[in-house]
Each structure stands twice: as structure tokens, then as C-alpha cells.
KEKE-3310 file (N, C-alpha, C; in steps of 0.2 Angstrom, whole numbers, plus 5000, padded with zeros to 4 digits):
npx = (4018:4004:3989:3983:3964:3953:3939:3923:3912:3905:3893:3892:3900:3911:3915:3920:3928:3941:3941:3949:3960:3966:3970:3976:3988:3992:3994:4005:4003:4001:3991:3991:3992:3981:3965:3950:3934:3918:3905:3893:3888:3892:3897:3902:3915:3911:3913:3924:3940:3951:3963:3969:3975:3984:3980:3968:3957:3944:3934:3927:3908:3894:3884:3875:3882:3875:3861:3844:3837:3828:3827:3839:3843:3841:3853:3864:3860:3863:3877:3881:3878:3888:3902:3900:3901:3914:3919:3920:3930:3942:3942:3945:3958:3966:3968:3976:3972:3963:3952:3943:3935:3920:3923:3928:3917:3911:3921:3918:3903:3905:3912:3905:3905:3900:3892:3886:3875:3874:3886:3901:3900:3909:3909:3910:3929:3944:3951:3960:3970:3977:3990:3989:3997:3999:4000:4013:4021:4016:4018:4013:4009:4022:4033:4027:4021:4013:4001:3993:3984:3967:3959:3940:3924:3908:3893:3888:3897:3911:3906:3911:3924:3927:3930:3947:3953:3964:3967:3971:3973:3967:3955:3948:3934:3929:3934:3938:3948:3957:3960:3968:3964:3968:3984:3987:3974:3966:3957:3951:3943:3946:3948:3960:3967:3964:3967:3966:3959:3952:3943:3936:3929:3920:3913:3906:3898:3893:3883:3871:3867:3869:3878:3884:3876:3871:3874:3886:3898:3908:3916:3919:3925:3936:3944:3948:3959:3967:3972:3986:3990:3997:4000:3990:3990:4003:4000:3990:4001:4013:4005:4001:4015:4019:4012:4012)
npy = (5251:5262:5258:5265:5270:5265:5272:5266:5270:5267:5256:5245:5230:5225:5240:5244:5235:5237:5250:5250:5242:5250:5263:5257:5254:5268:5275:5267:5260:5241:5231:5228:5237:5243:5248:5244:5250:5245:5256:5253:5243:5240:5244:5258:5256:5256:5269:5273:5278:5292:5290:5281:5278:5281:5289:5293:5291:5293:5288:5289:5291:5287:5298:5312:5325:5338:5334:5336:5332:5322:5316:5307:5293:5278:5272:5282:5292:5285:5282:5294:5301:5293:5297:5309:5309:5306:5318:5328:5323:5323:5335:5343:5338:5339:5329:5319:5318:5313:5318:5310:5316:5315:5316:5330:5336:5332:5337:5352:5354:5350:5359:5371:5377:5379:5367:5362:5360:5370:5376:5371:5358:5342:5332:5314:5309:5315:5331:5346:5352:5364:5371:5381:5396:5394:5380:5378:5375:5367:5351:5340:5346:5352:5353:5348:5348:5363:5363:5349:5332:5327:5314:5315:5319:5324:5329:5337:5351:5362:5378:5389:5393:5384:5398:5395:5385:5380:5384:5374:5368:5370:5371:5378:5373:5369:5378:5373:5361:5354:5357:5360:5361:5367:5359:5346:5342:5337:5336:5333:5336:5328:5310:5305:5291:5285:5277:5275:5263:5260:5271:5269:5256:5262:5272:5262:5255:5265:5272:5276:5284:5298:5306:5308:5308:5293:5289:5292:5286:5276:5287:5293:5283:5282:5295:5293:5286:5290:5299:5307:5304:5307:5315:5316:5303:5304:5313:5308:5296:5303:5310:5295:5292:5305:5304:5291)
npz = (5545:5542:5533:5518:5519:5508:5497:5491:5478:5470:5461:5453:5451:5442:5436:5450:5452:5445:5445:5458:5457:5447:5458:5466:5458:5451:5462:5468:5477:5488:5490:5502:5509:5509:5513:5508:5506:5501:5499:5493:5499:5510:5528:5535:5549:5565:5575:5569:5567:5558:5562:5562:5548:5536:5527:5517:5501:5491:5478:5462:5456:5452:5458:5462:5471:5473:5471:5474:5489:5487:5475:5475:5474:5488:5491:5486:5495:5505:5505:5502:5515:5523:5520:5522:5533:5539:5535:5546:5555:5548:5542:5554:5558:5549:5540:5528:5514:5498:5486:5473:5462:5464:5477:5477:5477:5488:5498:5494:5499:5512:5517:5513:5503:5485:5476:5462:5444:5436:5430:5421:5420:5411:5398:5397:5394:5389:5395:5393:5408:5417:5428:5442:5449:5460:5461:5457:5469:5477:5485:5478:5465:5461:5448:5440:5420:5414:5404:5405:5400:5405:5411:5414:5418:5423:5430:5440:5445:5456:5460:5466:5476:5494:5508:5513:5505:5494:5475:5464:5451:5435:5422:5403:5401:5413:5429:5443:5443:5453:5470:5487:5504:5519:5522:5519:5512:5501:5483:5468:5453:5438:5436:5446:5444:5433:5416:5400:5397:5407:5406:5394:5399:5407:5400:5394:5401:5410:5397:5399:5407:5405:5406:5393:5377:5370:5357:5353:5360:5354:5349:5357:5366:5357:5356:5370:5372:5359:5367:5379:5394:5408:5419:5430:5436:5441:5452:5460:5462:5471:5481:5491:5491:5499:5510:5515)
capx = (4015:3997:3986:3976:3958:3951:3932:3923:3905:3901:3888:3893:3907:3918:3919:3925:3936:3942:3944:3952:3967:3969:3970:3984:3994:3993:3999:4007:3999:3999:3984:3992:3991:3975:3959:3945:3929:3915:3900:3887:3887:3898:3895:3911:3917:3907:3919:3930:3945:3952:3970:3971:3976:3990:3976:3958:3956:3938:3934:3920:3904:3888:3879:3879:3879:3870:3856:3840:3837:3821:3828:3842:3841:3843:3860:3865:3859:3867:3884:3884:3880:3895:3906:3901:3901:3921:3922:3925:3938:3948:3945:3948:3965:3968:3971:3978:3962:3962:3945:3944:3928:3914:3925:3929:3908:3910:3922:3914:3897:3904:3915:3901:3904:3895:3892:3880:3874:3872:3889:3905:3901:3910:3906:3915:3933:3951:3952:3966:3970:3982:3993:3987:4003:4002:4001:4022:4023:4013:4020:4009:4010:4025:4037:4023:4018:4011:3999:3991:3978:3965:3951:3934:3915:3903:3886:3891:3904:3908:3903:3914:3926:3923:3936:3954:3956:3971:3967:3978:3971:3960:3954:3941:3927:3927:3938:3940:3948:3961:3961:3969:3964:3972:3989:3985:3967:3963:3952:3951:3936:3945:3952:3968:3968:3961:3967:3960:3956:3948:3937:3933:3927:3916:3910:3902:3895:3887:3881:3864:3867:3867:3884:3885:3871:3874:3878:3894:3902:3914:3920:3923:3932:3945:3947:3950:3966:3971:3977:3992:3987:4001:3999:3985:3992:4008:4000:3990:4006:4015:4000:4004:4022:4020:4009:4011)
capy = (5257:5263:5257:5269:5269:5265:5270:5266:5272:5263:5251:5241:5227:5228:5246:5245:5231:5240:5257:5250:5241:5258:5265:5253:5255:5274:5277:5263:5255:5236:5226:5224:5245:5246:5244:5245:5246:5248:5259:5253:5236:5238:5250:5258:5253:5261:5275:5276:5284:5292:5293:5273:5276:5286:5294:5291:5290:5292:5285:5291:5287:5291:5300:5319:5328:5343:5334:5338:5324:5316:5314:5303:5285:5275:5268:5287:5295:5280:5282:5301:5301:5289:5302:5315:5307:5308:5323:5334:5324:5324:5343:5346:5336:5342:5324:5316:5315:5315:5315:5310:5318:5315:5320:5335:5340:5332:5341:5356:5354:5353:5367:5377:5381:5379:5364:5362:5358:5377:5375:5368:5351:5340:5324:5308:5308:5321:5337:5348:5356:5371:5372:5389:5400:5391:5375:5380:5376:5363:5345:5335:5346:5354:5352:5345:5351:5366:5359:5342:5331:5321:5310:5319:5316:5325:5332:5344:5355:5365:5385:5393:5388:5388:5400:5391:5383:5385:5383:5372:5366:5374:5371:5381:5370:5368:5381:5370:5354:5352:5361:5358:5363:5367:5357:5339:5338:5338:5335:5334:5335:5323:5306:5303:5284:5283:5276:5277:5256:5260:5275:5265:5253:5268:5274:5256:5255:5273:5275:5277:5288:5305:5310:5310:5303:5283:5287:5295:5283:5274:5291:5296:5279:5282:5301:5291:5281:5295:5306:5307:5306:5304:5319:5314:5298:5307:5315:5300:5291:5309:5309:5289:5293:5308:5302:5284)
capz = (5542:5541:5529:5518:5518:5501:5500:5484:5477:5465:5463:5447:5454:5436:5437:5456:5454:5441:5449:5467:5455:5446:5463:5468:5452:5449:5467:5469:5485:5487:5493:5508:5511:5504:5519:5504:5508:5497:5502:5491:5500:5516:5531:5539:5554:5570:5577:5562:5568:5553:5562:5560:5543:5532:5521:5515:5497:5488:5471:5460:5457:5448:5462:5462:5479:5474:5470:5478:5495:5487:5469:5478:5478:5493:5489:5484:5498:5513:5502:5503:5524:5526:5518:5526:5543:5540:5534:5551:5557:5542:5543:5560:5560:5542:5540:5521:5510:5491:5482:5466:5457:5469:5482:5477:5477:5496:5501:5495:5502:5518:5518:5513:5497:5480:5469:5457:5437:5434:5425:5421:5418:5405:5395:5397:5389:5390:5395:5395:5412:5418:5433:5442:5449:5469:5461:5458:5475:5481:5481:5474:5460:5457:5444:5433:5416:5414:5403:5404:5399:5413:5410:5417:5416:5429:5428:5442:5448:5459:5457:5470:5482:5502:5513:5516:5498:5487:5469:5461:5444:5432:5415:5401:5404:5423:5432:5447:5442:5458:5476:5492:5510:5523:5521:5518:5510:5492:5481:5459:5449:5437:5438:5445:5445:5427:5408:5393:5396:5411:5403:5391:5403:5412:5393:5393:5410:5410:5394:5399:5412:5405:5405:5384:5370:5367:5352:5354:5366:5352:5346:5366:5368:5352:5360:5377:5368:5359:5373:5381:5402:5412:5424:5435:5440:5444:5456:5466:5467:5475:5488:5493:5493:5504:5517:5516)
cpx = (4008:3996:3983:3969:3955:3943:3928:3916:3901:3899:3889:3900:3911:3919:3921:3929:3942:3947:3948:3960:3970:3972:3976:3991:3994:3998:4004:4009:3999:3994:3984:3992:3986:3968:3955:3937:3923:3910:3893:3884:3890:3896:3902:3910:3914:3917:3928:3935:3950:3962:3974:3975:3982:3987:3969:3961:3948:3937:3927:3914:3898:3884:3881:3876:3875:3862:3849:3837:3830:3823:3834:3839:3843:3848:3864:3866:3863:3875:3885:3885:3886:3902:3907:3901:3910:3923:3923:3930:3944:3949:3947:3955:3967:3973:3972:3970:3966:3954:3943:3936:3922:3917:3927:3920:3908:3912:3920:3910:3900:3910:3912:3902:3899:3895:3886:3877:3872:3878:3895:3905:3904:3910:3914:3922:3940:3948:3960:3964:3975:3983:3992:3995:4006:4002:4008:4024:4021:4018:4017:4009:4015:4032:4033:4020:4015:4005:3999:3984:3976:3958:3946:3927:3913:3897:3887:3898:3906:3908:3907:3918:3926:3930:3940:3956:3960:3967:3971:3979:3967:3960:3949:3935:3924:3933:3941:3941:3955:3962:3962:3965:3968:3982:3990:3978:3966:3960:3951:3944:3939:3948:3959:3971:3967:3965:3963:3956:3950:3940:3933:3927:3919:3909:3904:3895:3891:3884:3876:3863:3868:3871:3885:3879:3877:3878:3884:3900:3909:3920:3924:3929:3938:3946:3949:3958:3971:3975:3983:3990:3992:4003:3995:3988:3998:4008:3996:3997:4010:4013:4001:4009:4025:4018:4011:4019)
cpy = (5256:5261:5263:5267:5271:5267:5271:5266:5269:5257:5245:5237:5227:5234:5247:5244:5235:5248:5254:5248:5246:5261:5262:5254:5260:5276:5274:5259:5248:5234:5229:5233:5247:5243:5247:5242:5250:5249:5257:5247:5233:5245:5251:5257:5257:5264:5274:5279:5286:5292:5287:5275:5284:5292:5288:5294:5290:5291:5290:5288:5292:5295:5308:5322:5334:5341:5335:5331:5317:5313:5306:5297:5283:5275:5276:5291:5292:5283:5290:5303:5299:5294:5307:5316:5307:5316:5327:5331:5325:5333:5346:5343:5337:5336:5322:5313:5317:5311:5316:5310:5319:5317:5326:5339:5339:5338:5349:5357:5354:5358:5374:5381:5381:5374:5361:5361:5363:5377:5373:5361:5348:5333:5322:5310:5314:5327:5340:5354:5360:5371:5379:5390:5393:5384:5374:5376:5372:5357:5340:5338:5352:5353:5348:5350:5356:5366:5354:5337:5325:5317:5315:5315:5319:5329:5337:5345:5361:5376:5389:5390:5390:5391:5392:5386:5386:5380:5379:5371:5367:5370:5376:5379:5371:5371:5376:5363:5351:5358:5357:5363:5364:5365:5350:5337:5339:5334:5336:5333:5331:5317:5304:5298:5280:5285:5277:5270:5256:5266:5271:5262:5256:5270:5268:5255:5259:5275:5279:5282:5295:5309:5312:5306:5297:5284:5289:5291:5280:5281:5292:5293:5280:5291:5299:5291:5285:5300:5302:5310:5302:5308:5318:5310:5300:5309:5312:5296:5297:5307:5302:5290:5299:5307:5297:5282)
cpz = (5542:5534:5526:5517:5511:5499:5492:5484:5472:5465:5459:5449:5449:5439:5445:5456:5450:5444:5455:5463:5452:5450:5464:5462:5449:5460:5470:5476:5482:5489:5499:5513:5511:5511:5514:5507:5502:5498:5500:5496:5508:5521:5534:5546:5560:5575:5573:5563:5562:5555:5564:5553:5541:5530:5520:5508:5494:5482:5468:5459:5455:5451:5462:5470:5480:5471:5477:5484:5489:5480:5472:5480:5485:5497:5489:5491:5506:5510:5505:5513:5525:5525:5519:5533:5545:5540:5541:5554:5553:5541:5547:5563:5554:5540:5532:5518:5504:5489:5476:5462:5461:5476:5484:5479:5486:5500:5501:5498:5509:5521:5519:5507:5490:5475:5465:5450:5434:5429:5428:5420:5412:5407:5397:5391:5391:5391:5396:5400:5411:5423:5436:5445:5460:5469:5459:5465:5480:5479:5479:5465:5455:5454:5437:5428:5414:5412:5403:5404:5406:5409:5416:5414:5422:5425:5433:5444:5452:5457:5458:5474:5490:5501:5514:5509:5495:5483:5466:5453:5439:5425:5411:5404:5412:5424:5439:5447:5448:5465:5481:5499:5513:5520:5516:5513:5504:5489:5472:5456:5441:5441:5438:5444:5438:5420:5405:5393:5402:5412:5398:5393:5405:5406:5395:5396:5410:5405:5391:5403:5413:5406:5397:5382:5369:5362:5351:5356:5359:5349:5354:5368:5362:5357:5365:5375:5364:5364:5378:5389:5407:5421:5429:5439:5443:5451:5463:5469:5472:5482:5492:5495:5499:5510:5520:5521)
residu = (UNK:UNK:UNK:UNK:UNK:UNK:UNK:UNK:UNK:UNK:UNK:UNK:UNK:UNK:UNK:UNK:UNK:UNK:UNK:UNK:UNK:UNK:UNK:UNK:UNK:UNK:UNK:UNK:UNK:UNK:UNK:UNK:UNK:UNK:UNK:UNK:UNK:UNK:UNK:UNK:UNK:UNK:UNK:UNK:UNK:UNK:UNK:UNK:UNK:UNK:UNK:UNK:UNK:UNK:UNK:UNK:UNK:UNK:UNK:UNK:UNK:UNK:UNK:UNK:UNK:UNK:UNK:UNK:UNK:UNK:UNK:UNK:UNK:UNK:UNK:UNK:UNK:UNK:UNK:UNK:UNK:UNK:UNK:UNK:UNK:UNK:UNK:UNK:UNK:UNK:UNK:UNK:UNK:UNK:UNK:UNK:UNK:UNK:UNK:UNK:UNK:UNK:UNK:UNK:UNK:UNK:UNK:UNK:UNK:UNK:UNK:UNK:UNK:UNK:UNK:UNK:UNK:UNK:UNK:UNK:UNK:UNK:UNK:UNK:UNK:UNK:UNK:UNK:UNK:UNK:UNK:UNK:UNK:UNK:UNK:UNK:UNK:UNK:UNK:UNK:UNK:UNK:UNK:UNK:UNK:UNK:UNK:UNK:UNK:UNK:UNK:UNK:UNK:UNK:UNK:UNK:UNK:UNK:UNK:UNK:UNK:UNK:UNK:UNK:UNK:UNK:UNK:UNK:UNK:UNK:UNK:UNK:UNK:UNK:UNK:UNK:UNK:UNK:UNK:UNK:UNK:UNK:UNK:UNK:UNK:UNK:UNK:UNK:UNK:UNK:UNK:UNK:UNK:UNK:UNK:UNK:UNK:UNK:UNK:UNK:UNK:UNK:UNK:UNK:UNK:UNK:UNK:UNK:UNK:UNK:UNK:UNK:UNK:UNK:UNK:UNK:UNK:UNK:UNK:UNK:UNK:UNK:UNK:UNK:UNK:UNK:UNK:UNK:UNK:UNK:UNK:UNK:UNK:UNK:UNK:UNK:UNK:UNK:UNK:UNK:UNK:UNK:UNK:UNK)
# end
């Protein structure tokens, strides 16, 4: 069996290690299916063929893609090229992708569509989404909940969606919190791989970072723990289980 490809953006090596075992235990990947590589610190492999693998997987990560080039760190700006140096083949063979938060902004941007800090942001901590009418009929998510709550935190989001998306997940705050492509490719603007131990986690790690005031962080983490998130990960393991 193929491996999937695990690609992780984050700089801080807790919250990776952190995230890649999420990863493996909401989808229910072992090690041993899992080719992880981590972008802040690892370069992919030259001529990358995305059709080595089952699927691709993208993690999240503090960087936003509609930021303006020169505002862009370094580390930011190499991470972003790398992912978008895959993007046409996963589009052009509408090969298994799931992107989790920052890969939803990817795959926007290079669809052509719109993502930005104009609005829809929301702080660290639960949201409750909403199944749209064609997420009935997709399988990754249907027969789930009508309502349910997901972990979230971004500074953008996207505005509009390009040509060839289905909608699939909505919420108040941010209308686009799950869309597919084509067949195969999708994309969540929250997390599907993320607890409330591993927000937590995140709360700690970013606090400085502009997604909520410091001062908030212990109320953000009891509302983590308080909610009930068991939809999200439903749907990572699906995508595993269908492709894999």
C-alpha cells in the first residue's frame, strides 16, 4: 500500500510532534503509512511525484498566504513555494489532498480564488459548524451531524470560492469552513486532527501571536475542554479510509 504524504508547517517542534500524532490517531494512519516531512526544516524531494503516494495531507501553521510577499518571513515564504509547487499536479490528476486550515488558503490561491483578513476570521477555541445541502452526499461527510462543533483559529479566510468547488461546511463566523474540488481534493479551514489537549497546547505556543489577547488564553483553554469535537476527526479518518 502507498504511503500518504504528511507535510507539516510548523516551526515549533512540540506543536509538530504534537500535530503529526494527531494526525496518525484521528485518521487512523500508522508511522509506518505516514512519509512526514517537515517544511520548515526539510526540503521535498526533487521531482516529487504526487502519484507515489495515497494522498497528501497539510497541517497548519502560523503563516498566512494572503499576506503581502515582503511582510513574509523567510521560513514563511520557502514553506508557502513548496506547497504550491505541488499544487498543479494534485489538480491536474484531482489527486487525494486534504488541507487542514492553511491549506484551505493554499488551495484557494491557486485556484484563483479569494483569501484574505477582510473577514471571517475567528479566535483560538470551538466553533459550531453546519453541513451545507451537497455535503448530504459527499462521503467524507455524509451521515454526520447536521450540526457540530470544530476547533478553529485563523487570521484569514477565504472571501469567495474559485470555479469547480462544492461547498460543503459552513458556519456564522466564517462561511467556508469545508470545500472539495473536483472529486478527491479538499480543504477545511478548521482542524480536523485537533483535541482540546492539543489546542490547548496551540493556545500556549501562540499566544503572542495575534490570533486572541494573552489574556484570554485560560478561558479559550476551559472552552477548548468544554466542547464536544468529535465530527472533524470523523472526517480525516473517512479521507484515510477512502483513499488509503
Amino acid at each position: 500500500m502507498k504511503p500518504f504524504l504528511i507535510l507539516q508547517l510548523r516551526p515549533e517542534t512540540d506543536a509538530a510532534d504534537a500535530e503529526f500524532a494527531s494526525i496518525l490517531n484521528r485518521s487512523g494512519l500508522t508511522a509506518a503509512r505516514a512519509h512526514r516531512i517537515r517544511l520548515d526544516c526539510e526540503e521535498l524531494p526533487d521531482a516529487l511525484d504526487v502519484s507515489d503516494y495515497a494522498g497528501v495531507i497539510v497541517g497548519g501553521g502560523p503563516g498566512c498566504v494572503s499576506d503581502p510577499a515582503e511582510k513574509k518571513s523567510r521560513m514563511e515564504a520557502k514553506i508557502e513555494a513548496a506547497i504550491m509547487d505541488l499544487m498543479p499536479q494534485i489538480i491536474e490528476r484531482d489527486h487525494p489532498f486534504m488541507g487542514c486550515c492553511y491549506g484551505l488558503g493554499i488551495l484557494t490561491a491557486h485556484l484563483g480564488g479569494t483569501v484574505s483578513k477582510e473577514n471571517y476570521s475567528e479566535p483560538v477555541g470551538p466553533s459550531r459548524c453546519e453541513l451545507t445541502a451537497d455535503a448530504h452526499t459527499d462521503p467524507l461527510t455524509a451521515g454526520l451531524p447536521q450540526s457540530f462543533e470544530a476547533f478553529v483559529g485563523h487570521k484569514e479566510a477565504v472571501q469567495a470560492l474559485p470555479p469547480g468547488c462544492t461547498h460543503l461546511v459552513s458556519s456564522l463566523p466564517c462561511p467556508f469552513q469545508m470545500v472539495r474540488w473536483g472529486q478527491n481534493v479538499y480543504a477545511t479551514q478548521f482542524h480536523p486532527e485537533a483535541d482540546a489537549h492539543d489546542f490547548e497546547q496551540r493556545i500556549r505556543i501562540y499566544s503572542g501571536h495575534g490570533y486572541f489577547p494573552p489574556d484570554q488564553a485560560d478561558e479559550l483553554i476551559a472552552q477548548c475542554h468544554a466542547a464536544s469535537v468529535t465530527a472533524p476527526g470523523e472526517i480525516l479518518r473517512r479521507f484515510a479510509q477512502r483513499y488509503g
